[in-house]
N, C-alpha and C positions, 0 to 999 in steps of 0.2 A: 451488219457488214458494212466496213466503211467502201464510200465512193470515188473517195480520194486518193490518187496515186500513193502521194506520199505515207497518207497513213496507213497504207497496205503496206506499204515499205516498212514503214515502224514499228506495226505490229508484229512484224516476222522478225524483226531485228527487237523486238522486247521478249518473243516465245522463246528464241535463243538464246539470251541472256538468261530470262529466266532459268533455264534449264539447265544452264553452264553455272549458275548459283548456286542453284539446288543441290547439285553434285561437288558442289565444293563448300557446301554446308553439313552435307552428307560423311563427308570424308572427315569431315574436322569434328563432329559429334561422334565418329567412328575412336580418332587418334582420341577424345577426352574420358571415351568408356574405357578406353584399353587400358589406359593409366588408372582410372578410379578401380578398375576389378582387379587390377595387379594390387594396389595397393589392400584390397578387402582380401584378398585369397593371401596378405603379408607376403608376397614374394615382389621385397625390394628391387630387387635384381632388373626384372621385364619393368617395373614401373619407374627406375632413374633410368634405364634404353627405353620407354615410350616415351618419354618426358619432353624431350628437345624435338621430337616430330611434333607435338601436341602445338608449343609453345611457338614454335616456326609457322607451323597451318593459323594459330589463330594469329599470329602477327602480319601474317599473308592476307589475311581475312581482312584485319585491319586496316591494313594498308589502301585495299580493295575496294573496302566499304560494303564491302559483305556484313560483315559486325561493327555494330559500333566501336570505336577504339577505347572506351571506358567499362565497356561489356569483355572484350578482350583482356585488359589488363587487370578485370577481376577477376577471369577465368582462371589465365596464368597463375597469379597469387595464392588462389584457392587449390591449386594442382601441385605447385611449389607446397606449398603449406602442408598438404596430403603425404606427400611424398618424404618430407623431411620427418 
C-alpha cells in the first residue's frame, strides 16, 4: 500500500483507466467476432453492416493507444479481406 499521496492518487486514476480499456477492448473483440461469424454462417449482408463498426472501434482504438496502430491496421485488412 503506497504512503504517498500522490501515488494513492495514481493508483486510482490507473484502476480506472484500466477498466475504461478493458471495456473498450471488450467492445472491439465483440464488433471483430460479429464480422468473422457473419462471414462463416456466409451471410454477407450482417458482415459488410458490421464492417464499418468493427474498422471505426479499432481505428478509435488506435488513435487511443489502446492497440497498437500496426495491430489495427492488420486487423482491418484481415476483416476487409474476409469480407470481400
Amino acid at each position: 500500500m503506497p504512503n504517498i499521496k500522490s501515488q494513492i492518487k495514481r493508483d486510482a486514476t490507473n484502476k480506472a483507466a484500466n477498466a475504461a480499456n478493458s471495456a473498450r477492448k471488450s467492445e472491439l473483440r465483440t464488433a471483430i467476432k460479429k464480422v468473422e461469424a457473419a462471414v462463416a454462417a456466409n451471410d454477407m449482408e450482417a458482415a459488410k453492416a458490421a464492417l464499418p463498426l468493427a474498422i471505426s472501434l479499432l481505428d478509435k482504438a488506435a488513435q487511443d493507444h489502446i492497440v497498437a496502430r500496426n495491430a489495427a491496421n492488420r486487423r482491418k485488412a484481415h476483416l476487409q479481406s474476409i469480407v470481400k
